[in-house]
Structures are given as structure tokens and as C-alpha cells.
C-alpha positions as CSV (number, residue, x, y, z in Angstrom):
1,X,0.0,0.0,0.0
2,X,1.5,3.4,-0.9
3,X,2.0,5.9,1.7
4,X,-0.2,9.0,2.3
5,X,1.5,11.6,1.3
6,X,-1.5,14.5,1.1
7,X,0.5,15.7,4.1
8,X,3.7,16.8,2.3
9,X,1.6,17.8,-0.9
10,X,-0.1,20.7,1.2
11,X,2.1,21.7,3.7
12,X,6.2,22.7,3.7
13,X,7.7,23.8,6.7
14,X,10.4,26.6,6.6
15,X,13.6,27.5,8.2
16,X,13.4,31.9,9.8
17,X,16.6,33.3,9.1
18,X,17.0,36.7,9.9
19,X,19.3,38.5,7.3
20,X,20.8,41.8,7.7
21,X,19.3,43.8,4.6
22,X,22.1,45.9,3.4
23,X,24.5,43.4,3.0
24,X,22.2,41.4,0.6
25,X,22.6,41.8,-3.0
26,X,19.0,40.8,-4.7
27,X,18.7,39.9,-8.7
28,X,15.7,40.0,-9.7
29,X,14.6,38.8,-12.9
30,X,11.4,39.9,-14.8
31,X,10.0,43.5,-15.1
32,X,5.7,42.5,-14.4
33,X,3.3,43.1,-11.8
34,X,5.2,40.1,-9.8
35,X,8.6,41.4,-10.1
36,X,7.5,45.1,-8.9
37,X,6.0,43.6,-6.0
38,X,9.1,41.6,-4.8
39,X,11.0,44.3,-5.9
40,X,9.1,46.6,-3.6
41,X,9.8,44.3,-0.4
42,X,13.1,44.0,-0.9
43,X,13.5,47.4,-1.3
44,X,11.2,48.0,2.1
45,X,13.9,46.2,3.7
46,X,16.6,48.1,2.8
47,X,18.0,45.3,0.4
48,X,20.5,46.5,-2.6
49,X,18.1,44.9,-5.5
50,X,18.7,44.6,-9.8
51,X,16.2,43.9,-11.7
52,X,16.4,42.3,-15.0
53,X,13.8,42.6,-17.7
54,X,13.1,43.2,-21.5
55,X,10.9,45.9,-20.5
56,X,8.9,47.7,-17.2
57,X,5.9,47.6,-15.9
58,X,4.9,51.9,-15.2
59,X,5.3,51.0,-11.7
60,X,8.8,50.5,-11.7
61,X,9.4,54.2,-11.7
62,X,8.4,55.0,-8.5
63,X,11.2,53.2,-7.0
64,X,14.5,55.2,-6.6
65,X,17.2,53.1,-4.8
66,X,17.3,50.2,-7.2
67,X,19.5,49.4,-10.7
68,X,16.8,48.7,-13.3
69,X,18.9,46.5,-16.2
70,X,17.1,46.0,-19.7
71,X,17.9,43.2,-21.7
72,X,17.5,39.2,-21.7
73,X,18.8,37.2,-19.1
74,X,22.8,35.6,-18.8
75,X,24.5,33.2,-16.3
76,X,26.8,36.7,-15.1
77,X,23.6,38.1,-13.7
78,X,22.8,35.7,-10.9
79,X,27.2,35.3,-10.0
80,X,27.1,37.9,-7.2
81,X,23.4,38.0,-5.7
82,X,22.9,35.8,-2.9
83,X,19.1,36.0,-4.0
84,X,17.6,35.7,-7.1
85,X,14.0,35.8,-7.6
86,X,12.2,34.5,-10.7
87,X,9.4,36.8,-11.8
88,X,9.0,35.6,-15.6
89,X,6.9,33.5,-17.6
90,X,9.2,31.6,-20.1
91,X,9.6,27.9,-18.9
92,X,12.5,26.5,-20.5
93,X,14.7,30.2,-19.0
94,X,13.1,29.5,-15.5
95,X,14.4,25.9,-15.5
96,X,17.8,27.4,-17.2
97,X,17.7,29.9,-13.9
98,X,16.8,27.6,-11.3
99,X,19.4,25.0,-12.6
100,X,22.1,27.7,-12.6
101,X,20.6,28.8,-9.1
102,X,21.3,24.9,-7.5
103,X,24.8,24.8,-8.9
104,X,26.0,27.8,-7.5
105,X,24.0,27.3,-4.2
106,X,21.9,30.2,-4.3
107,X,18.7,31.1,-2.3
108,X,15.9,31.6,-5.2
109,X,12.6,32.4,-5.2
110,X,10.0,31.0,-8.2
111,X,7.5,34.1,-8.0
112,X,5.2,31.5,-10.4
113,X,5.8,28.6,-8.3
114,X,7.3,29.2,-5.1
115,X,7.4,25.3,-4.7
116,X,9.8,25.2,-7.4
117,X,12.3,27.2,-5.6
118,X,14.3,26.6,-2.6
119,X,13.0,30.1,-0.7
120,X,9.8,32.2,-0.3
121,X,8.7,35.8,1.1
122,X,7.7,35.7,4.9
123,X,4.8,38.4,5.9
124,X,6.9,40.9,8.1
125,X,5.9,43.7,10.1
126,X,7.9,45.2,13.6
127,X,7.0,47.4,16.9
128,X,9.6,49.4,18.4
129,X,11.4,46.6,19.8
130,X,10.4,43.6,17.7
131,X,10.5,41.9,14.4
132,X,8.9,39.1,13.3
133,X,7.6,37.1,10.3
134,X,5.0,34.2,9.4
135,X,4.2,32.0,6.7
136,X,1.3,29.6,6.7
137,X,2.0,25.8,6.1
138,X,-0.2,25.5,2.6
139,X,1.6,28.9,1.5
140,X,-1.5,31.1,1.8
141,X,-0.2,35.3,1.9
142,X,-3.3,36.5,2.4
143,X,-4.5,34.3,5.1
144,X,-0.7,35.4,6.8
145,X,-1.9,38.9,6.0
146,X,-5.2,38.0,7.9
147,X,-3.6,36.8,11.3
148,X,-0.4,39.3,10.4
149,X,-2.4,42.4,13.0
150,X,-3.8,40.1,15.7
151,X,-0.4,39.0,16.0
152,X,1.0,42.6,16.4
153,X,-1.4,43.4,18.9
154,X,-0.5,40.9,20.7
155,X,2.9,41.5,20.8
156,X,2.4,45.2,21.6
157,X,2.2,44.5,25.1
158,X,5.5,43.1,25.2
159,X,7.2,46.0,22.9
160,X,8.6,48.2,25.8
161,X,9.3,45.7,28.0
162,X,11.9,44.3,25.6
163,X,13.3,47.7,24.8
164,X,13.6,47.5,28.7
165,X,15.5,44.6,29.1
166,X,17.4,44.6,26.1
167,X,19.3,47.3,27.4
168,X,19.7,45.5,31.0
169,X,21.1,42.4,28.6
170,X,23.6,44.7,27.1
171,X,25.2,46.0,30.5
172,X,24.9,42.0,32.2
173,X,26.8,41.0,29.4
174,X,30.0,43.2,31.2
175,X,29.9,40.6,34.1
176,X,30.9,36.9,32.9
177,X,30.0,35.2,36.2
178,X,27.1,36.0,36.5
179,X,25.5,37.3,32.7
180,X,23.8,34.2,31.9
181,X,21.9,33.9,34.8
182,X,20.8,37.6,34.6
183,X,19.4,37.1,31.3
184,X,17.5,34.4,32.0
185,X,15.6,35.9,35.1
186,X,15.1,39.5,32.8
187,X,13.6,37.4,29.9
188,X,10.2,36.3,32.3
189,X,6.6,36.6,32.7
190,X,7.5,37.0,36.2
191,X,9.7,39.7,35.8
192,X,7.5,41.0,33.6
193,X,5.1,41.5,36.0
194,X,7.4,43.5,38.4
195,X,8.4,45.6,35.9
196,X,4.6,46.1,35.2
197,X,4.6,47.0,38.7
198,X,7.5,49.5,39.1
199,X,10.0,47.0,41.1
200,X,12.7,45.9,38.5
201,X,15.6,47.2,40.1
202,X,13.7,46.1,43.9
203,X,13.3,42.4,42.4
204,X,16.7,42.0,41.4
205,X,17.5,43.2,44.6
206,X,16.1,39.9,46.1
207,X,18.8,37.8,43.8
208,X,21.7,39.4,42.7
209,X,24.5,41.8,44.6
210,X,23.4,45.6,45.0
211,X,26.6,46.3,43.5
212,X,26.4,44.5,40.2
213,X,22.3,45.9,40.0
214,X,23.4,49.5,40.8
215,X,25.5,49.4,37.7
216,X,23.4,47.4,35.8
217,X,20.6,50.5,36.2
218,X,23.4,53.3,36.0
């Protein structure tokens, strides 16, 4: 009896990796409605982007930061991205790309079939304090869109807090004996609910040396 597979047909799980935008060099490759939207993200981010195409959509011109190339596409164009997104419509170049994309170890992203690439655009949104991104399991964008705000507000309650302690995490990290265990107790609902409460230099009190907590609060 064959196996079930209606599992893996539906639903892919991904790997988050956060990447620090203005070190990546994005090719991308098509000039439609697709492209432009990628395009835009990427450039949201603060990515360095190309784009590739025989020719423009109009909405390409409202984007300033980003080298618009016109002409069909060649090997040299993916060498020194480390991703490449596939926004065009010819089969046999898309299989040409995405071969050339495996061999050289590339992260790509099929903008027509994001199953056919080894990548795909996470929803993204941030607070003051916080990033974070989503995809859903079937690869449904609008239903990540949908859950995208609840999410937010949710996490808006948390914002300052982490502004709070990010900056306690900083100074602990100036004492090696006992740093880890300071950043464990900050990062709690428990002292969360102190902080909530005005005591976050008076709980530590209870733990640590009024020494090290002075100077972690001057």
C-alpha cells in the first residue's frame, strides 16, 4: 500500500533566518506586476536589489534606490546576488535559472511557483522593539496577511518591556559570572510582571548583589 502523502503535498515547513538587509545583493529577474511587487519588499527592507527585464511595468518608476537592467537574461547576472528571484513566464529560462541557481548554491525564489524554488517571502511587520515574520504551512499570503495584525497586537504588550530589558542584557553582558543567569531571570513573565509594577531594580535586589544591580541601572 503506498504511503499518504496528502500531508507533504499541502504543507512545507520553513527554516526563519534573519538577514541583515544591506549586506544582501537581490537579482531579480522579470520586469511584471510580480517582479514590482518583490521588488518593492526587498526594497522596504533596505535590500541592494537589480532587476532584469526586456521591458517595465509603469510602476517601476516609482522606485528610486534600485538598478533597473534592460535586456534578456545571462549566467553573469545571478554570480554575485545571494538572492535571485524568478518573476518571468518563459519555462524553459526559469528551468535554465533555477538550474544555474542549484549549482551555485543560491537562495531563489520561483515568484510562479514558489514550490519550485528553494526560498519564499515571509509576511513581516515590527514594533519598536520587535521583528517578526510568518508564513502559513499551505503557502497562503493573504491568510498570513489576515492573522499578520492580531499578531502585532498581541505583541504590543511586550514592545517596551523588551526595549527594557534589552538594554539591561547589554550591561549584564560586562559581568561573565554571572550574565547568563541575569538574562535568563530579565527574559520572564515573572519579571515582567514586576516591571509592570514599578519593582525591576527592587526584584533584582532579592537575587543578585546591589553592587552589580546599581551598575546594571546606571
Amino acid at each position: 500500500m503506498s504511503k499518504d502523502n496528502r500531508k507533504d503535498i499541502h504543507e512545507l515547513e520553513f527554516v526563519f533566518l534573519s538577514l541583515i538587509p544591506k549586506k544582501i545583493k537581490v537579482g531579480i529577474i522579470g520586469g511584471g506586476r510580480a517582479a514590482a511587487i518583490k521588488t518593492a519588499s526587498f526594497l522596504e527592507r533596505g535590500c541592494n536589489v537589480e532587476v532584469l527585464a526586456k521591458d517595465f511595468v509603469d510602476s517601476f518608476e516609482n522606485f528610486n534606490e534600485v538598478e533597473l537592467i534592460v535586456g534578456s537574461y545571462q549566467s553573469d547576472f545571478i554570480k554575485d546576488k545571494h538572492i535571485i528571484v524568478i518573476a518571468i513566464d518563459d519555462e524553459k529560462v526559469v528551468k535554465e535559472i533555477i538550474s544555474q541557481c542549484e549549482e551555485q548554491a543560491k537562495i531563489f525564489i520561483n515568484a510562479g511557483n514558489y514550490r519550485h524554488g528553494n526560498a519564499a517571502m515571509s509576511i513581516q511587520d515590527s514594533l519598536g522593539n520587535i521583528n517578526f515574520a510568518l508564513n502559513t504551512k499551505g503557502g497562503n499570503p493573504k491568510a498570513s496577511l489576515m492573522i499578520k495584525e492580531e499578531i502585532k497586537n498581541n505583541l504590543k504588550e511586550y514592545d517596551e518591556f523588551i526595549g527594557f530589558i534589552n538594554k539591561l542584557r547589554s550591561k549584564a553582558k560586562e559581568f561573565n559570572e554571572y550574565k547568563q543567569e541575569i538574562i535568563s531571570f530579565i527574559a520572564t513573565e515573572d519579571y515582567k510582571f514586576m516591571w509592570e509594577k514599578r519593582k525591576e531594580k527592587e526584584c533584582l535586589l532579592l537575587f543578585f548583589k546591589e553592587e552589580l544591580v546599581h551598575k546594571l541601572f546606571n
